[in-house]
C-alpha positions as CSV (number, residue, x, y, z in Angstrom):
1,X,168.1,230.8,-112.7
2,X,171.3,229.5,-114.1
3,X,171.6,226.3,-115.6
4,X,173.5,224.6,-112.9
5,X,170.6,225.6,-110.4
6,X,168.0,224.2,-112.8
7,X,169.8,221.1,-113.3
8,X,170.2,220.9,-109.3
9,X,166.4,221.3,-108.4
10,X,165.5,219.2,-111.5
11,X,167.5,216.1,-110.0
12,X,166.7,216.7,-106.4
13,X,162.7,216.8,-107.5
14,X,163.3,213.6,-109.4
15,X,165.3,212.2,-106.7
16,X,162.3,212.6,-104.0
17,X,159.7,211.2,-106.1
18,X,161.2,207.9,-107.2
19,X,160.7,204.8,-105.1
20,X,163.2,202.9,-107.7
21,X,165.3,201.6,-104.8
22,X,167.9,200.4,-107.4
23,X,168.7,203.7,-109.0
24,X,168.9,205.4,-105.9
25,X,171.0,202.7,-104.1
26,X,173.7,204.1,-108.0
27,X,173.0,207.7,-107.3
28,X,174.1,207.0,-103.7
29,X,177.6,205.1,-105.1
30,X,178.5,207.9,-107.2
31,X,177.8,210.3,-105.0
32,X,179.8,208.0,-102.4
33,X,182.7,207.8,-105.0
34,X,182.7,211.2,-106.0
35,X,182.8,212.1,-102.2
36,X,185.9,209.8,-101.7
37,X,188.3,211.6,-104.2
38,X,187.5,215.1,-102.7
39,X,189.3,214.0,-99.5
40,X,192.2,211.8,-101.0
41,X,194.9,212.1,-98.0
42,X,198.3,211.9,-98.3
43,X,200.5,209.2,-95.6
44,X,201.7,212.4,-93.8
45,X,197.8,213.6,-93.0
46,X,197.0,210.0,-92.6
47,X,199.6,209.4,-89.6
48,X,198.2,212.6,-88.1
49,X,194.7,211.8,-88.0
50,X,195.9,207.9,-86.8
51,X,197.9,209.6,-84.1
52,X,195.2,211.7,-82.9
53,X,192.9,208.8,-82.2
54,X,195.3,206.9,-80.7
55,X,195.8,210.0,-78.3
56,X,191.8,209.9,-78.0
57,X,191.7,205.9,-76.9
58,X,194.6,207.1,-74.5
59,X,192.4,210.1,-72.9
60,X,195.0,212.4,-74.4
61,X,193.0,215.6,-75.0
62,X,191.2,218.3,-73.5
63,X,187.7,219.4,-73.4
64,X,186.9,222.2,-76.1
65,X,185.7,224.8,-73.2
66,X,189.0,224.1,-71.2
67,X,191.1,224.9,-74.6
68,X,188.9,227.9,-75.1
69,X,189.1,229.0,-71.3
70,X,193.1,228.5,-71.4
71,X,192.9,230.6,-74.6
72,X,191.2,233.7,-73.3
73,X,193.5,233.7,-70.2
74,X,196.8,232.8,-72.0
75,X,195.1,236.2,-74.5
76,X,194.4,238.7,-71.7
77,X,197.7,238.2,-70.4
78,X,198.9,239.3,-73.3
């Protein structure tokens, strides 16, 4: 076993048996924090993501089957 692996089920075991409620509630922030700059968005993919739920509140969309039946018709017309 590597040593990241060994490190991983070495935390994770100590993480299941502690009932410190403090030191959990810290390993949940950094995890939380570390979490937040893996999906750092720029103001281009925020307005997308802000447009698309204001589509959603407006009943804007379509059902996923619908989109995948268009799909395979728009395709075998192809």
């Amino acid at each position: 076993m590597d040593l990241s692996a060994e490190l991983k089920e070495n935390l994770i075991s100590r993480i299941k048996n502690s009932n410190d409620i403090t030191l959990l509630n810290k390993l949940k922030t950094v995890f939380d924090s570390s979490e937040q700059a893996l999906y750092q968005l720029n103001a281009e993919q925020e307005n997308a993501i802000n447009s698309g739920r204001e589509q959603i509140k407006r009943e804007e969309f379509s059902a996923n089957a619908k989109v995948i039946t268009d799909l395979r018709e728009w395709l075998s017309k192809k």
